[in-house]
Each structure stands twice: as C-alpha cells, then as structure tokens.
C-alpha positions as CSV (number, residue, x, y, z in Angstrom):
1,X,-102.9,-101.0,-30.7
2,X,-106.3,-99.5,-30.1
3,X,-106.0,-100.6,-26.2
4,X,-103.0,-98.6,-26.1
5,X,-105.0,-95.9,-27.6
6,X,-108.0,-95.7,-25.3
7,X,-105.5,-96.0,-22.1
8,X,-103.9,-93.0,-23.5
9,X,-106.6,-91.2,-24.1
10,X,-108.0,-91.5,-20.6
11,X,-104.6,-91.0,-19.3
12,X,-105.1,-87.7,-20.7
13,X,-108.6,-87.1,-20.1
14,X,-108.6,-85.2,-16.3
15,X,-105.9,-82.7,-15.0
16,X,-103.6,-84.5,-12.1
17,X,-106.0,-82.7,-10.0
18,X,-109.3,-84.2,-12.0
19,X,-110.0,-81.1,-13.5
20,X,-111.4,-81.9,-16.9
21,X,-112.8,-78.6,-18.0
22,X,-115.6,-76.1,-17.7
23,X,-119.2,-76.5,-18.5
24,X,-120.3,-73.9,-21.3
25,X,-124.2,-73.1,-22.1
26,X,-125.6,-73.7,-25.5
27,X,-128.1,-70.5,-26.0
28,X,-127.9,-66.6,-25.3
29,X,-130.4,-66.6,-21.7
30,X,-131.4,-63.6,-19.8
31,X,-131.8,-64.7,-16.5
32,X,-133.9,-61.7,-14.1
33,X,-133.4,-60.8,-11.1
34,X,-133.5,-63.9,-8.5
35,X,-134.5,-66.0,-11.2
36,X,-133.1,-69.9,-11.6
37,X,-132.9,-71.7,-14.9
38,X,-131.8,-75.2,-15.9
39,X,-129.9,-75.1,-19.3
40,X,-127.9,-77.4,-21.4
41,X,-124.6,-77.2,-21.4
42,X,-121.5,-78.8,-22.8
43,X,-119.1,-80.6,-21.6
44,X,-116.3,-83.1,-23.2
45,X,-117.1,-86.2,-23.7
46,X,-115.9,-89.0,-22.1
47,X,-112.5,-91.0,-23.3
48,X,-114.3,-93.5,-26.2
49,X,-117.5,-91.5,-26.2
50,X,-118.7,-93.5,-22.5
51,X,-120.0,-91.5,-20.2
52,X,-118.3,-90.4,-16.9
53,X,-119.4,-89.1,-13.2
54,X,-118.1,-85.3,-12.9
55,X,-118.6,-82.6,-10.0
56,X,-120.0,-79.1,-11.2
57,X,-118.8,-76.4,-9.0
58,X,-118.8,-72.6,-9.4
59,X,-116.6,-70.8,-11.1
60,X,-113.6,-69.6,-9.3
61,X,-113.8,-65.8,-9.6
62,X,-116.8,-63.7,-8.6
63,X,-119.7,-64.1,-10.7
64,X,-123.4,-62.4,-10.7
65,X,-124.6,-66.1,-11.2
66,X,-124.2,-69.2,-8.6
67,X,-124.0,-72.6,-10.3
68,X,-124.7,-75.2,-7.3
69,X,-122.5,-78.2,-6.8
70,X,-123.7,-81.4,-8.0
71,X,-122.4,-84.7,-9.3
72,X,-123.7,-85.6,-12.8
73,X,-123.4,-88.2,-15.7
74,X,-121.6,-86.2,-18.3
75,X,-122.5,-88.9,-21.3
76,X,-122.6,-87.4,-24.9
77,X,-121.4,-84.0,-24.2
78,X,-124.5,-82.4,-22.3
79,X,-125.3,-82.0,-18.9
80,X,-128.4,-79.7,-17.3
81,X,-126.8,-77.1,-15.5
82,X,-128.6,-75.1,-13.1
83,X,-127.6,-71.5,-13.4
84,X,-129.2,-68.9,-10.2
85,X,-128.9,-64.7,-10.6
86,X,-127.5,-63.4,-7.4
87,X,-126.8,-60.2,-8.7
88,X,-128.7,-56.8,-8.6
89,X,-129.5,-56.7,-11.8
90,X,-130.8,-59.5,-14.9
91,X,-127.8,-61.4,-16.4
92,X,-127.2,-61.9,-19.8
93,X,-125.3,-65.4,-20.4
94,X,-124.0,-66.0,-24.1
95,X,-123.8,-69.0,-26.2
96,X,-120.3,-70.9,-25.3
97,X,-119.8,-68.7,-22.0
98,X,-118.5,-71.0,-19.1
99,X,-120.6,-70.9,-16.3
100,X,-118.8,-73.7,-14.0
101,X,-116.0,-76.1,-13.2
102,X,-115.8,-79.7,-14.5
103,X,-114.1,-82.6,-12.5
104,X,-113.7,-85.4,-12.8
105,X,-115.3,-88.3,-10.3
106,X,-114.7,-91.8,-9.4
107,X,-117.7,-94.1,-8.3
108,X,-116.6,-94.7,-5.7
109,X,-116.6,-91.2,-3.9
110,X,-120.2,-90.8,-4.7
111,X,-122.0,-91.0,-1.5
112,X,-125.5,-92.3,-1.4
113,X,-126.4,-92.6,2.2
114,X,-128.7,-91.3,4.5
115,X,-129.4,-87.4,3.9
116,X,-130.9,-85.2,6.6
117,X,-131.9,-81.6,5.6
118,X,-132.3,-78.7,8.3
119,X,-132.7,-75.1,8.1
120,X,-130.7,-73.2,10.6
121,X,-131.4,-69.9,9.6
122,X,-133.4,-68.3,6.7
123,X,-131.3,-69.2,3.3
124,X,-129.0,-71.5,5.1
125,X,-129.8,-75.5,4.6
126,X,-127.2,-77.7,6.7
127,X,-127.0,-80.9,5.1
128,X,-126.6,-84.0,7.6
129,X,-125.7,-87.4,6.1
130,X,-125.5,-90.3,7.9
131,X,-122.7,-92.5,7.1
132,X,-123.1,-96.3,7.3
133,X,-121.2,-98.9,6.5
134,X,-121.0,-102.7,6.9
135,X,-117.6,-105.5,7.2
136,X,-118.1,-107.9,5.0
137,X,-117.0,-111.3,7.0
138,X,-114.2,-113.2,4.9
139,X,-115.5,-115.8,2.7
140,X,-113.7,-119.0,3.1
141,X,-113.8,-122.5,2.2
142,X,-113.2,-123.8,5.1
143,X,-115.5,-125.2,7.2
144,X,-117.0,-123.7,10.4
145,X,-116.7,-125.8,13.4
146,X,-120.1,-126.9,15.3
147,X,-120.9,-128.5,18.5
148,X,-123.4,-130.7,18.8
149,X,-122.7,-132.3,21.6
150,X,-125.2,-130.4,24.1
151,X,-128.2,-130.4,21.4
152,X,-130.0,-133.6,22.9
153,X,-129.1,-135.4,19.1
154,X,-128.3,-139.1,18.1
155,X,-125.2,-139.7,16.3
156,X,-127.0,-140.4,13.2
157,X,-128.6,-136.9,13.6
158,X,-125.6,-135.3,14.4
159,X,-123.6,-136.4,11.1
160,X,-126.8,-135.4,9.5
161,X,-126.8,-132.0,10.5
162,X,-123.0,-131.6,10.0
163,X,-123.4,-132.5,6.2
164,X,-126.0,-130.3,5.9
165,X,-123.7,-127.5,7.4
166,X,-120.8,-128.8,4.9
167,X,-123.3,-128.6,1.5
168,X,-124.1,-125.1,2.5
C-alpha cells in the first residue's frame, strides 16, 4: 500500500510538461541598481522528501529582475537562487514573492561535457559545448575467434594462449 502511495505521489509531482512550480525567496531584499544577490529560496520538496534535479528559468512575464537558468538539486525545500536587477531603479523583492520557474529534470538530460566560453561582443557570452560520446561494444559470452596460426607458436603454446583468451 505505501508503494502505491509514493508512485502516486510522484505521478503527481510535475505538470505533463514538468512544470513543478515556482521558486519563492525567503526574506524582504532590496537589490540596487546592477546589483546581484544569491538568496534562499523555496521550492517543493521532492515526492518522499528525496531530492530531485530541476531547471530554474525566469519568470515568464517582464520583470525588473533576471533569474539565470541553471539546473539544481532541489533536496529539502531550498535552493540558492541567484536574483540580478536589470531595471533603472533598486528592486524591492518580498518574502514568498516568486522570482522563477521550477521544472522538473531527469538525469539523464544533464549534460556534463566539454564547455567552451567566448565573448562575442561586450555582455554577450556564447557557450560552446562539445558533445562526446562513446558505443559501448555488446558484451557477450561467447568467445572471440583467434588465429594463431601465423604467430610462429607450438601447438602446446597455441592451446595455451587460447585458454588464456577463454578465462578472460
């Protein structure tokens, strides 16, 4: 019964879409004018209380603050935010005010390859990654065959080196 409880709840966890919810600050902040801060803020917590990969994004209507995007481990509820004033003015953020997007990602689209930075003009950074990848050869029991019959060997060496190729 409790299985059929935990599926449910992560069944229920994300949106279709893998929107899970928006990340809210935990203090009143004043940020000035071009200023960046890292604050807490809260998130839900994972189905079970584990922890979960999510992306941070902006929000979707026009703010005077940028939240970057970044992929974080959203485990007991908190996650640092970084929060940037791009108004023309200082910004006054409240306690509970949602400052991004929450979503929801799996492992296995986290990308951790080679990262090249560049700066093509002033305030733009064009991020290059490098994608590699590697085929794994199919594992089989079966065994390889080799021949010996050029390598200069005596029968006896022969069947010794073919065991040795059979035990490993």
């Amino acid at each position: 019964m409790q299985a059929l409880k935990l599926c449910g709840q992560e069944a229920r966890f994300a949106q279709p879409e893998g929107e899970v919810g928006y990340v809210r600050i935990t203090m009143n902040v004043k940020i000035l004018l071009k200023q960046e801060v890292l604050l807490t803020g809260r998130v839900r917590g994972g189905p079970g209380g584990r922890p979960y990969l999510a992306l941070v994004e902006p929000m979707l209507e026009t703010t005077p603050w940028l939240v970057p995007k970044v992929v974080v481990s959203a485990g007991g509820g908190q996650i640092p935010v970084r929060v940037k004033n791009i108004g023309e003015t200082s910004v006054y953020l409240h306690r509970y005010q949602k400052v991004g997007r929450l979503s929801l990602v799996q492992p296995s689209d986290v990308f951790a390859g080679n990262i090249r930075l560049s700066m093509t003009t002033p305030g733009t950074i064009e991020v290059h990654l490098q994608q590699v990848s590697f085929v794994q050869a199919p594992v089989t029991d079966d065994p390889i065959p080799v021949n010996l019959s050029g390598a200069n060997l005596s029968p006896r060496e022969q069947q010794q080196v073919a065991e040795c190729l059979a035990q490993h």
